[in-house]
C-alpha positions as CSV (number, residue, x, y, z in Angstrom):
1,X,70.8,23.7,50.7
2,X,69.8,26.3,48.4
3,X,67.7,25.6,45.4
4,X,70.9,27.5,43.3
5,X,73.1,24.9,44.1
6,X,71.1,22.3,42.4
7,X,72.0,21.3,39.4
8,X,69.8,22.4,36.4
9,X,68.9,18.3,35.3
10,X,67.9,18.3,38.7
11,X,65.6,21.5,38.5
12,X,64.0,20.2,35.2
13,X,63.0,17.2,37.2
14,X,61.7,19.2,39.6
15,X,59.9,21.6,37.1
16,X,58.4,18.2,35.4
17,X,57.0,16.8,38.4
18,X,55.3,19.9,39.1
19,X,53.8,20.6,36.0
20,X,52.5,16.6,35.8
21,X,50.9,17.7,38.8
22,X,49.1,20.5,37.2
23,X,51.2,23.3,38.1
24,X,51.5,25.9,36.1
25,X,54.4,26.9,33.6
26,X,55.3,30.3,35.5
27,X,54.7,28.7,39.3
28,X,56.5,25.4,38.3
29,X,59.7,27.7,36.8
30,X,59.5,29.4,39.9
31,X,59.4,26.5,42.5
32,X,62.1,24.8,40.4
33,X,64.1,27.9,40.4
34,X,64.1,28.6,36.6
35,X,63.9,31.8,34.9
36,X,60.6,31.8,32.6
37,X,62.8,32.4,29.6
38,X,64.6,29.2,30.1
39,X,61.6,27.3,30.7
40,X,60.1,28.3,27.4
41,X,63.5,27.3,25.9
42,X,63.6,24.2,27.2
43,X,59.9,23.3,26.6
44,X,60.9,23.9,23.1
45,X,63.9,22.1,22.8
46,X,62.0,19.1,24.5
47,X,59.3,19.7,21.6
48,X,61.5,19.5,18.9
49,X,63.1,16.2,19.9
């Protein structure tokens, strides 16, 4: 299966994972298949909360 037929809650936990792991922000996003804008967005969202 394709990483774009993952659901996105699904990539967040991937991109989570990776960056507890010491990934970075870019290379996580890109393992979890997220666009780098998105990332940021959510990383701010997540922030605010």
């Amino acid at each position: 299966m394709s990483i774009t037929h993952i659901k996105t809650n699904k990539k967040i936990e991937v991109l989570l994972r990776l960056l507890k792991e010491n990934e970075s922000l870019q290379d996580a996003s890109s393992k979890a298949g997220l666009n780098i804008e998105k990332t940021k967005l959510i990383m701010t969202k997540y922030n605010n909360l």
